[in-house]
C-alpha positions as CSV (number, residue, x, y, z in Angstrom):
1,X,0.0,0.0,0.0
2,X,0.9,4.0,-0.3
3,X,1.1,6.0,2.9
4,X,-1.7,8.4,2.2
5,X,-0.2,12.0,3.0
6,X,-2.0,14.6,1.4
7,X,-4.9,15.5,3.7
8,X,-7.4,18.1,4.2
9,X,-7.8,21.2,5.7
10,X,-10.9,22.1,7.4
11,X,-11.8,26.3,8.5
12,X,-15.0,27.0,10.4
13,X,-16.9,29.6,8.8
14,X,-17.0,32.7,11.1
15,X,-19.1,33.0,13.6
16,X,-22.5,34.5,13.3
17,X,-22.6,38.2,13.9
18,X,-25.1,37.6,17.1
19,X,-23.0,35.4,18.3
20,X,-19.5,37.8,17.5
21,X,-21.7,40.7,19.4
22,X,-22.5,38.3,22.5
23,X,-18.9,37.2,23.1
24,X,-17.5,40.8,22.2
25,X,-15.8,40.9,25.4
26,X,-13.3,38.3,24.3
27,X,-10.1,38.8,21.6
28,X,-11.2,38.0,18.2
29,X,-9.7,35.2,17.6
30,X,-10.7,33.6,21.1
31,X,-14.6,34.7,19.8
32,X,-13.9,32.0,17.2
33,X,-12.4,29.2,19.1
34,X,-15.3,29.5,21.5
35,X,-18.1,29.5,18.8
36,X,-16.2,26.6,17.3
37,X,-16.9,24.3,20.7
38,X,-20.6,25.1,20.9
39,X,-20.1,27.7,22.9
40,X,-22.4,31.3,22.0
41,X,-23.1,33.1,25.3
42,X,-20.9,35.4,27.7
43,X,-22.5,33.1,30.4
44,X,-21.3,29.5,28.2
45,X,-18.2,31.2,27.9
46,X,-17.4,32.2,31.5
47,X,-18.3,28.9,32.1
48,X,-16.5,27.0,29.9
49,X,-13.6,28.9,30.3
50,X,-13.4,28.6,34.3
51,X,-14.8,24.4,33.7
52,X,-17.6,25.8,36.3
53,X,-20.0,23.2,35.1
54,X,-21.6,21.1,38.0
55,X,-21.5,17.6,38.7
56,X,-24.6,15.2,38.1
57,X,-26.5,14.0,40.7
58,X,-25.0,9.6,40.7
59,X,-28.3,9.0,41.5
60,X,-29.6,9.3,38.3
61,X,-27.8,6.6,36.9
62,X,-30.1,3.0,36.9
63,X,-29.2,0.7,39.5
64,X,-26.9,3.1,41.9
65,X,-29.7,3.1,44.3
66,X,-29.5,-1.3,44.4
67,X,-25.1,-1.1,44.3
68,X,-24.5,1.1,46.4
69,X,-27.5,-0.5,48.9
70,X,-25.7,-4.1,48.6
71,X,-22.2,-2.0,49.0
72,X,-22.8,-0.6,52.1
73,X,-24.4,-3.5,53.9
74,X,-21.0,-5.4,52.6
75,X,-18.5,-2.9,54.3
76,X,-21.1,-3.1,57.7
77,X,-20.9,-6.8,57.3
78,X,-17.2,-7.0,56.7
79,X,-17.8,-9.2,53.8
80,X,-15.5,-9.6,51.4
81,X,-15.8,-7.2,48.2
82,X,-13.7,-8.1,44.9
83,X,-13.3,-4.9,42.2
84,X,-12.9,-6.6,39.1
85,X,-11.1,-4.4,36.7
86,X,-9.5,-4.1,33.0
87,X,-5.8,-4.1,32.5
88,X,-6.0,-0.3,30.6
89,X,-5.0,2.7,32.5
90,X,-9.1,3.3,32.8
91,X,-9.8,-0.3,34.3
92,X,-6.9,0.0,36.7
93,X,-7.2,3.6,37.8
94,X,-11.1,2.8,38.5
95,X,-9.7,-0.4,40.5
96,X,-7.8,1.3,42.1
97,X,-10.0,4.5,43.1
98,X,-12.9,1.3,44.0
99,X,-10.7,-0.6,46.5
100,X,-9.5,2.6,48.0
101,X,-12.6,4.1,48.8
102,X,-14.8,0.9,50.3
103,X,-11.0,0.4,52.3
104,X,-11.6,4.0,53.5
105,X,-15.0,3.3,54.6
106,X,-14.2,0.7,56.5
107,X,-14.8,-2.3,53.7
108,X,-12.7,-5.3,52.8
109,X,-11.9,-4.6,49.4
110,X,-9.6,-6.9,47.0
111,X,-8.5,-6.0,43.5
112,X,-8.9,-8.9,40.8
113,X,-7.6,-7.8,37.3
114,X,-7.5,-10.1,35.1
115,X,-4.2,-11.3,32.7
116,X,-4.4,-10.2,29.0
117,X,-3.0,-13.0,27.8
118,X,-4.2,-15.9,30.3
119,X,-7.8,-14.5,30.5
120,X,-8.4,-12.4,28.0
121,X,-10.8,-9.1,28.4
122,X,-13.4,-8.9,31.0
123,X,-15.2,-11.0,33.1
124,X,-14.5,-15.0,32.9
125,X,-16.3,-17.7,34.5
126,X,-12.8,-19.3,36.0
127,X,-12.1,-16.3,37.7
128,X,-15.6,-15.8,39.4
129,X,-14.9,-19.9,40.6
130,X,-11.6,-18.7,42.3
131,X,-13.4,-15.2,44.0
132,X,-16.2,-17.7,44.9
133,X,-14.4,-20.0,46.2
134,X,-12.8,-17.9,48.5
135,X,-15.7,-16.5,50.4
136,X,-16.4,-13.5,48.2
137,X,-20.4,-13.4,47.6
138,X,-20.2,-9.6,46.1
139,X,-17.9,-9.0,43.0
140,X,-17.6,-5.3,41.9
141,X,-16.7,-4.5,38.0
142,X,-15.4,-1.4,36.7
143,X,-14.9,-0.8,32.9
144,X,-16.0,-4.5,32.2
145,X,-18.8,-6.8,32.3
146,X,-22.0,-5.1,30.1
147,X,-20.9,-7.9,27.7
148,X,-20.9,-11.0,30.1
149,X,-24.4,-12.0,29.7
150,X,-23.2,-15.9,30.4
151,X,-21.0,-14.6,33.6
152,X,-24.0,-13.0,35.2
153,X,-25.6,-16.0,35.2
154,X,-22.5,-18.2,36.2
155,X,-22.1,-15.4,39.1
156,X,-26.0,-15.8,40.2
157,X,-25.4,-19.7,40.3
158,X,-22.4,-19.2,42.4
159,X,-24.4,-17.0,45.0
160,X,-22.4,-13.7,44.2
161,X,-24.2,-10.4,43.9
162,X,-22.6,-8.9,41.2
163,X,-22.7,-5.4,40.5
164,X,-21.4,-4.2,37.0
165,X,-20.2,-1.3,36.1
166,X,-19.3,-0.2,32.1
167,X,-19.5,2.5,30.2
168,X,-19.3,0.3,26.6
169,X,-21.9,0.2,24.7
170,X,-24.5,-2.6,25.6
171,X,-25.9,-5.3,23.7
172,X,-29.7,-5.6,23.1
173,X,-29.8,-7.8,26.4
174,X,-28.3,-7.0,29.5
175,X,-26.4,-9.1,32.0
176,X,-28.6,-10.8,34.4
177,X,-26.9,-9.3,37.1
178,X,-27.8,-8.0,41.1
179,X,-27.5,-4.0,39.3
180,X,-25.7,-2.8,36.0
181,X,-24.4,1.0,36.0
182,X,-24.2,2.0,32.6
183,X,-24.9,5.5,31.5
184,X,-25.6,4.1,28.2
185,X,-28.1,1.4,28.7
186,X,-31.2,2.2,27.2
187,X,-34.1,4.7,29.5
188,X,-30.9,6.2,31.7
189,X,-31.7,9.4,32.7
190,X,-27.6,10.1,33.4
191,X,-27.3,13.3,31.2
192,X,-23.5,12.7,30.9
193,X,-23.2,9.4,28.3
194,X,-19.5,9.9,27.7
195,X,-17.9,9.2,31.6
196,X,-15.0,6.4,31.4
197,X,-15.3,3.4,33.7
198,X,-13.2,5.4,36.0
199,X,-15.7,8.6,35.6
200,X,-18.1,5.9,36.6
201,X,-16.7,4.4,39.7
202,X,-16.3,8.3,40.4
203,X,-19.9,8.4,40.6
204,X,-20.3,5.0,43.0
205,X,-18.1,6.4,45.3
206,X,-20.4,9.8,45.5
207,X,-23.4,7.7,45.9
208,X,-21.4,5.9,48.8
209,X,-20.7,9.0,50.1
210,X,-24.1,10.5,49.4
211,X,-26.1,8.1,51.0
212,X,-23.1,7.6,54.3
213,X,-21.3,10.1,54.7
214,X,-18.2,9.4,56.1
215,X,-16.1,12.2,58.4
216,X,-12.9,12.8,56.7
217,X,-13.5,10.8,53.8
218,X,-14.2,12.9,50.6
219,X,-14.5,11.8,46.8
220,X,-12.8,14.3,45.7
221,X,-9.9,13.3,47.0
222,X,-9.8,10.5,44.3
223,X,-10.1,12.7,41.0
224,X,-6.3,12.4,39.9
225,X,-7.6,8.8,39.0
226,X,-10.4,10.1,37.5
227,X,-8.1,12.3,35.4
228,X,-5.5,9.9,34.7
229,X,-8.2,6.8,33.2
230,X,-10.7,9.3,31.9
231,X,-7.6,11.1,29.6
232,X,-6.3,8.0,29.0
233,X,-8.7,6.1,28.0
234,X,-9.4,9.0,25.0
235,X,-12.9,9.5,26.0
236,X,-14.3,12.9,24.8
237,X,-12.8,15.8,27.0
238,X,-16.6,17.7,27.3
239,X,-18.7,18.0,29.6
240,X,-18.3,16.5,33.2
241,X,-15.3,14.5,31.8
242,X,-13.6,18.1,31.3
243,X,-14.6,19.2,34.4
244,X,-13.5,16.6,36.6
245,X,-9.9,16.2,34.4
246,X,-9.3,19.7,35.7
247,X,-10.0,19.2,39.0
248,X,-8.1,15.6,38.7
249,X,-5.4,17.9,37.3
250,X,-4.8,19.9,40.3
251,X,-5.7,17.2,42.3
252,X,-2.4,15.8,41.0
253,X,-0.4,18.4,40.8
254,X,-0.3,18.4,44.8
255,X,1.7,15.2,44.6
256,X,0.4,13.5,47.0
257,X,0.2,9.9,45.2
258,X,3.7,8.4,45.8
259,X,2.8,6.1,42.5
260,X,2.1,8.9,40.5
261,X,5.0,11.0,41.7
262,X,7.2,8.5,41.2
263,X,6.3,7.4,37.6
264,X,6.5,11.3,36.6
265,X,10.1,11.4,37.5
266,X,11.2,8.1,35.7
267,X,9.2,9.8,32.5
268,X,10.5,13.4,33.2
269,X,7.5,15.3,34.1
270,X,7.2,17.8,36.2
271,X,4.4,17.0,38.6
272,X,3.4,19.8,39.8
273,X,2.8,21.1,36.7
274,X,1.1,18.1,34.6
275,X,-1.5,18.3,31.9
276,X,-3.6,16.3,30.2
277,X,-1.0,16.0,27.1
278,X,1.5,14.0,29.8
279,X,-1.2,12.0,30.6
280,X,-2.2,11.0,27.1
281,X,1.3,10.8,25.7
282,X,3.5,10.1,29.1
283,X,2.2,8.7,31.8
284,X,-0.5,6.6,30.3
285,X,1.9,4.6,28.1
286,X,4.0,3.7,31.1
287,X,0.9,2.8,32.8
288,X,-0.5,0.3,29.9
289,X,2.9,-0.6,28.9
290,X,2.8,-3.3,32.5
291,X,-0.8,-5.2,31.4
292,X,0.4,-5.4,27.5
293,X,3.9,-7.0,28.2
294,X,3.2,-8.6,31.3
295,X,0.6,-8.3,34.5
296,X,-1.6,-4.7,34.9
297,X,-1.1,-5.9,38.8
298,X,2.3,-3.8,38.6
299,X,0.5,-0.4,37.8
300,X,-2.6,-0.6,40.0
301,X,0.1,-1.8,42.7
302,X,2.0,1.5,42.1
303,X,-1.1,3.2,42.3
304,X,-1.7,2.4,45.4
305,X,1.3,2.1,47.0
306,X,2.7,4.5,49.8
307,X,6.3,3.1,49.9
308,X,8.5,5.0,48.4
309,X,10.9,2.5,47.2
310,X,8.6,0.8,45.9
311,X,7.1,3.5,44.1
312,X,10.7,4.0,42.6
313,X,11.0,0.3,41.4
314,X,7.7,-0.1,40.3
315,X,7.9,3.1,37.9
316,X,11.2,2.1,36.6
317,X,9.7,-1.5,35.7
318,X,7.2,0.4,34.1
319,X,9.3,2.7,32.1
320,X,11.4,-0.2,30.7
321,X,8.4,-1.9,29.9
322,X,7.6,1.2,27.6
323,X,10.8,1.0,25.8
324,X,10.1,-2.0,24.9
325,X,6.8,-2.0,23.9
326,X,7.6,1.1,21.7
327,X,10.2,-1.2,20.1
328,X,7.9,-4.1,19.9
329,X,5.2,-1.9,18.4
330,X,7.5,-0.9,15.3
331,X,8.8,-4.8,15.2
332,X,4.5,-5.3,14.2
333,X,3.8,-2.1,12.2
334,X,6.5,-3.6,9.9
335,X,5.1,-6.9,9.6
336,X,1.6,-5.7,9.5
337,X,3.0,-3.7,6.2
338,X,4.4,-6.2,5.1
339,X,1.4,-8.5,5.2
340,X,-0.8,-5.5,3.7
341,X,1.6,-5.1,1.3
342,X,-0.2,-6.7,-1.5
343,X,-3.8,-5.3,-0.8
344,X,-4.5,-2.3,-3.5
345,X,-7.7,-0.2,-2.1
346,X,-8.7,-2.0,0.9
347,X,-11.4,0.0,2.6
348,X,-10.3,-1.9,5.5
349,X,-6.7,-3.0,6.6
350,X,-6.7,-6.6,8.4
351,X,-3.2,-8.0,9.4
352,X,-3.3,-11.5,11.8
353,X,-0.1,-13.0,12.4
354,X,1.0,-16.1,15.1
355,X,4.4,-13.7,16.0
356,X,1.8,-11.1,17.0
357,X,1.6,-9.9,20.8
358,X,-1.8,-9.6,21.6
359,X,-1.0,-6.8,23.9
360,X,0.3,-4.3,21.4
361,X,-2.0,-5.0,18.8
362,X,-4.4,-2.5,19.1
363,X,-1.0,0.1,19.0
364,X,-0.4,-1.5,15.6
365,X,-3.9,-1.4,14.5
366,X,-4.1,2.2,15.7
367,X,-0.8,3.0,13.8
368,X,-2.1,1.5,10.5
369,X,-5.3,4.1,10.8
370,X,-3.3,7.1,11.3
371,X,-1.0,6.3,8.7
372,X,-3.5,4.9,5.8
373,X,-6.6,6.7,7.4
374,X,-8.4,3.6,7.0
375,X,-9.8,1.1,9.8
376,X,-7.6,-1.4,11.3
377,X,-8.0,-4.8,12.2
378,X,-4.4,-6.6,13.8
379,X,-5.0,-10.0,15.6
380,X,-2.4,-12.2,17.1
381,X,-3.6,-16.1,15.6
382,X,-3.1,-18.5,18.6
383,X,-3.5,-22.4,18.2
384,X,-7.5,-22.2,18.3
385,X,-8.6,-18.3,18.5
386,X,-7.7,-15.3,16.8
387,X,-7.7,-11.9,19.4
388,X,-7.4,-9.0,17.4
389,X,-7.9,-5.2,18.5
390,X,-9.8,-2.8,15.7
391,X,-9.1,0.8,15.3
392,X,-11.2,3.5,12.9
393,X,-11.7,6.6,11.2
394,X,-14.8,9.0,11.8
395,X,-16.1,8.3,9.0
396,X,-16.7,4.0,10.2
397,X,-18.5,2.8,13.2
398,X,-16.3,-0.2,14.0
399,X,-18.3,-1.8,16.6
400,X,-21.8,-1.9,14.6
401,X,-19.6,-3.4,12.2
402,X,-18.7,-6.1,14.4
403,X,-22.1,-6.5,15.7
404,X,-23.3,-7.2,12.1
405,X,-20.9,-10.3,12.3
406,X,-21.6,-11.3,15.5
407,X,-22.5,-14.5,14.2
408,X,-19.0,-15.3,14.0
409,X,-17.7,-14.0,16.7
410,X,-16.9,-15.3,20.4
411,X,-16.8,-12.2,21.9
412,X,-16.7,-8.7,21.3
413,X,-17.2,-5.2,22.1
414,X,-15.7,-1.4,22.1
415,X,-16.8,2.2,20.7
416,X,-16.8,3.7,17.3
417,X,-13.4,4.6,17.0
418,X,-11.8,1.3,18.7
419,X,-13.0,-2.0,19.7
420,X,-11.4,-6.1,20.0
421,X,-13.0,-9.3,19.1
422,X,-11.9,-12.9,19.7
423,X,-13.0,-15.3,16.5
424,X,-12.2,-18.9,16.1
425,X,-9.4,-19.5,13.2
426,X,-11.3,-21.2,11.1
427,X,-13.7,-18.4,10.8
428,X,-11.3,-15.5,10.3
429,X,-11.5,-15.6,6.6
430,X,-15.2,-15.2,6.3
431,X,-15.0,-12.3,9.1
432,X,-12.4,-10.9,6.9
433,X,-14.2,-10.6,4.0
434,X,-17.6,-9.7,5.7
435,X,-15.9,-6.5,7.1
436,X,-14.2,-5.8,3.9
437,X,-18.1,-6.0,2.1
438,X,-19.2,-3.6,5.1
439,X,-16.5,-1.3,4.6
440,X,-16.9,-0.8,0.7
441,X,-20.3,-0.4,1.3
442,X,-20.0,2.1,3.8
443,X,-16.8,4.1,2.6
444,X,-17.7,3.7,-1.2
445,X,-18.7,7.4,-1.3
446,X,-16.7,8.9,1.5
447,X,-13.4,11.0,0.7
448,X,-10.8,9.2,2.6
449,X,-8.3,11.7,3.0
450,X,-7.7,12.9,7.0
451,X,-9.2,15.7,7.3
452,X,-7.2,18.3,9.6
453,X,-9.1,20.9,11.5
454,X,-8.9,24.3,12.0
455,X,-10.2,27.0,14.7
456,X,-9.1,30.0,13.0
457,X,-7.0,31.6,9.9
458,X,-4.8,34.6,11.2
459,X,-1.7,36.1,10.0
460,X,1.7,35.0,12.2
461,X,2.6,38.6,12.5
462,X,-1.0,39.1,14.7
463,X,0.0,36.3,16.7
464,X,0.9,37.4,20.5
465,X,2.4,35.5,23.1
466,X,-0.2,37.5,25.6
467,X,-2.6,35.1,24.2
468,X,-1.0,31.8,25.3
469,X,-2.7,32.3,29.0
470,X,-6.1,32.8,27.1
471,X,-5.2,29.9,25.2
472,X,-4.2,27.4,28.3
473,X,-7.9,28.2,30.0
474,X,-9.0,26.0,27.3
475,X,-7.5,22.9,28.9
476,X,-7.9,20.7,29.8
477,X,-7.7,19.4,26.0
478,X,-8.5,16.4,24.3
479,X,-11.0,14.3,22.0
480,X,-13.9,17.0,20.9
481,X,-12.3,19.8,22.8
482,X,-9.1,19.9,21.0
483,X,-5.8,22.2,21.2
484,X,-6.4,25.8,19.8
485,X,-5.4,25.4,15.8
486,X,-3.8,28.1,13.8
487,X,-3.2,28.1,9.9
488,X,-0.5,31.2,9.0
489,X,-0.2,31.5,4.8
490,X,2.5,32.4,3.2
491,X,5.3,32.4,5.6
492,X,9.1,32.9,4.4
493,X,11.6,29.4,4.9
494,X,14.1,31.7,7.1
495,X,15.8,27.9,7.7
496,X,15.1,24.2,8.4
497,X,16.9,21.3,9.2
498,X,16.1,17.7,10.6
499,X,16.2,16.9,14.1
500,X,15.5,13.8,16.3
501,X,16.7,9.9,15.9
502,X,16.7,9.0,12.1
503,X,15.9,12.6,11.1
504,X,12.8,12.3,11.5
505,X,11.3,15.4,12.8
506,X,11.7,18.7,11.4
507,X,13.1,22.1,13.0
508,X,12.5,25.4,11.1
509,X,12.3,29.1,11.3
510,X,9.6,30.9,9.4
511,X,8.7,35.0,8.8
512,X,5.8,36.7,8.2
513,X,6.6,40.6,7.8
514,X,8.8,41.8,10.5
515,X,7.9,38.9,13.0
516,X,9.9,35.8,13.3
517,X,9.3,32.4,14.8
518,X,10.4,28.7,15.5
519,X,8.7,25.9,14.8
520,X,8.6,22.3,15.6
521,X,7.1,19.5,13.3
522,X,7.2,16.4,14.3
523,X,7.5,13.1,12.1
524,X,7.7,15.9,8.8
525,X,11.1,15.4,8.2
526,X,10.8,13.9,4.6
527,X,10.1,18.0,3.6
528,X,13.9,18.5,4.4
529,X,15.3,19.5,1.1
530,X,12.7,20.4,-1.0
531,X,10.9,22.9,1.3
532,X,9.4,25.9,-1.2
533,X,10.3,29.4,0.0
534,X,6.8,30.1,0.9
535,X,4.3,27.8,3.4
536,X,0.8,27.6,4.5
537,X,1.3,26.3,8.3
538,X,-1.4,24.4,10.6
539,X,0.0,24.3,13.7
540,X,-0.7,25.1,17.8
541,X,1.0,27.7,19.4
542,X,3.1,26.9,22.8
543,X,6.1,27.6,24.9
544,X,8.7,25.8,24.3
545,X,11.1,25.3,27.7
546,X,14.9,24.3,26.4
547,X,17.8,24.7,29.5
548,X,16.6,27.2,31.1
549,X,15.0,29.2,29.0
550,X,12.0,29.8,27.4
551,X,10.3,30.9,24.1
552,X,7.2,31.0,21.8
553,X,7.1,28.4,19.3
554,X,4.9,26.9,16.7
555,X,4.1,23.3,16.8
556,X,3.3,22.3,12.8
557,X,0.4,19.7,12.6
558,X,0.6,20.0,8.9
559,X,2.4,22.3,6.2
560,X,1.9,22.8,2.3
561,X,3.9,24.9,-0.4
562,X,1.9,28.6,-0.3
563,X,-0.6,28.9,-2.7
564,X,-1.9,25.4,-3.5
């Protein structure tokens, strides 16, 4: 296949002259960006801009009143209470925030997360035998279980009260279980459908705390976890998400998690100063890196921990088991390539190999999407089943896709944008080439060039670095609230040259008038060269801190000779 590089650029129209009149208190540019995330009032702005937005009441969310019932006559009983997580940063984080909080109120709370590569996603029936037959009669789930219709009723003939809480998408039928907390499931009246499973076990612990209140025990006080699995879990950053990231945020930034503190040294990030970008491309790797090369056990126990040394070792373990997982990653990407190597115009890209790792190949899958913009499918083919992760573009819904072949499937489940399955070999071929029908049939008119996106057009010479603080009260950042994005035409090449291992990023200076500035562009360094004299650039505008010192600089998304 080619890499597909040319992509699209996307400009709002300008906002509507009410709407320019009712935020006319703001700089002209910021008027834009506002309008551009829904926002058309001084009073949505104010708002938005301070992330004032209250929190909903937990109550409202089906079941909460039954869980949190059974929860609380648990920790007055001293039973036993498993939390049955994920191994992603969301599942563990929500573990994590679960055993923490019915420990705090006095419950006897036990983590159970299951191995990636011995157990596979989500609840299993083995597992529930082992909690069983240790005593445990109520089993908790956080980011898991809305798809175990066959472990609900495995669970009920065991005598456990399970409780599960999800925030995937449900099937048609729901588990058969003692309450299921999904903000999705159909009649909820939770306003809020986009909260993680950590946002979600955010929301048990208020009711907890709603219904009991506890003296000296406060929910809040677990929002860096909400932060940490809500960012990176890539959930959209709206809403309550967005509120409760900020306040996770500074929740962090006081450095009170030894875990935490500890991983953000061995990553070198300054604590006290995180943002949701260290999260999403820092801390969250690390954190995944331990359940897709190993046991997730490693980063919940770092989460939790309150020994520093500990702490110390556990973030270094993590940290190498990054490095290698970013070379194992590449290792794949290549021999995904080289598998796809023969397909033309696939609408979709499906790559299964037996020297796959299961736990990187949703990396892989999501590489081959940003690359090709096209949906993903990598599997790793064991000696009976094929696991395989799925990635997509906006344009595909690649769980309805799925659940049009469910036929064939063992097991699956996920969002639009990313989902996994687990399909017997033998039926892997006719999978393939249903999803490749349901992909031509729903891509055959679509443009599939990535489309790039814009806030604003404004000349580099108008840019000011006054505005960056306007800029940062947009955080925190991330999918449907994006970075602030600039396009500058017709800037003069003062200079460029390539930067980073393999020259693979490119550093330049560019003019517009009188006013200079640096720029950053990351894997662009194939323009080094052949750069025109003149440039349109998309890029976000930041400060850039290099020994000591610091300075304005422009970080290029995308670049393209002037006047094309």
């Amino acid at each position: 296949m080619q890499r597909q590089l040319e992509k699209r650029w996307f400009i709002p129209d300008p906002l509507p002259s009410e709407v320019e009149h009712e935020l006319r208190d703001f700089q002209p540019y910021l008027r834009q960006i506002l309008y551009n995330r829904n926002v058309h009032t001084a009073d949505e702005a104010v708002q938005y801009l301070n992330c004032s937005a209250a929190l909903g009441d937990p109550f409202l969310l089906k079941d909460m009143d039954i869980s949190v019932t059974r929860l609380w006559q648990a920790i007055e009983r001293v039973e036993p209470i498993a939390v049955y997580g994920d191994y992603d940063v969301d599942g563990v984080s929500a573990t994590a925030l679960m055993v923490q909080v019915l420990r705090a109120l006095g419950g006897n709370a036990e983590a159970y997360i299951p191995n990636r590569f011995d157990e596979g996603y989500g609840l299993n029936n083995e597992a529930l035998d082992t909690l069983a037959g240790r005593g445990i009669r109520v089993v908790l789930t956080v980011d898991c279980g809305i798809r175990s219709p066959r472990e609900a009723e495995h669970a009920r003939e065991l005598g456990v009260d399970l409780i599960i809480s999800d925030h995937h998408m449900p099937q048609n039928e729901l588990p058969r279980a003692l309450a299921v907390i999904c903000q999705k499931r159909e009649g909820d009246e939770y306003p809020d459908k986009n909260l993680a499973g950590v946002g979600l076990a955010y929301k048990i612990a208020q009711g907890l705390l709603q219904s009991h209140p506890v003296e000296g025990v406060k929910a809040v006080d677990w929002l860096d976890l909400v932060a940490l699995g809500t960012v990176a879990d890539v959930v959209p950053l709206t809403g309550e998400n967005r509120v409760m990231v900020r306040l996770g945020l500074q929740c962090m930034r006081l450095a009170q998690r030894q875990g935490l503190l500890s991983l953000a040294q061995a990553a070198g990030i300054n604590l006290r100063r995180v943002n949701a970008g260290d999260i999403g491309y820092r801390l969250g790797p690390r954190l995944n890196a331990a359940g897709r090369l190993e046991s997730a056990l490693q980063a919940y126990q770092l989460l939790v921990t309150d020994d520093i040394q500990q702490a110390g070792m556990l973030a270094q373990k993590l940290d190498d088991q990054n490095k290698d997982r970013q070379r194992l990653t590449q290792e794949m990407q290549t021999r995904a390539e080289e598998l796809l190597s023969s397909v033309d115009d696939g609408k979709i890209l499906i790559a299964c190999d037996s020297s796959f790792n299961s736990g990187v190949v949703g990396l892989v899958a999501a590489k081959l999407t940003e690359t090709y913009y096209r949906p993903a499918v990598v599997g790793q083919i064991g000696d009976e089943f094929t696991r395989a992760s799925c990635r997509s573009i906006r344009e595909f819904h690649i769980t309805k896709a799925l659940d049009e072949c469910a036929d064939l499937l063992v097991r699956h489940g996920g969002h639009a944008a990313a989902a996994g399955f687990t399909v017997r070999n033998e039926a892997m071929p006719e999978l393939s080439r249903r999803l490749d029908e349901i992909a031509r049939r729903e891509l055959a008119e679509q443009d599939l060039r990535p489309m790039l996106r814009a806030d604003v057009e404004i000349p580099l010479a108008l840019m000011r670095p006054s505005y960056l603080e306007e800029i940062e009260r947009l955080q925190p950042t991330g999918m449907q609230n994006p970075d602030a994005v600039f396009v500058s035409r017709n800037l003069q090449v003062v200079n460029a040259r390539t930067v980073g291992s393999e020259a693979a990023h490119l550093r330049l200076t560019v003019k517009d008038g009188g006013v200079t500035y640096n720029a950053i562009a990351f894997r662009q360094g194939h323009w080094a060269g052949h750069l025109p004299p003149y440039i349109d650039l998309m890029y976000t505008y930041e400060m850039n801190s290099f020994n000591g010192r610091d300075s304005m600089q422009l970080n290029v998304i995308d670049l393209k000779p002037s006047g094309i």
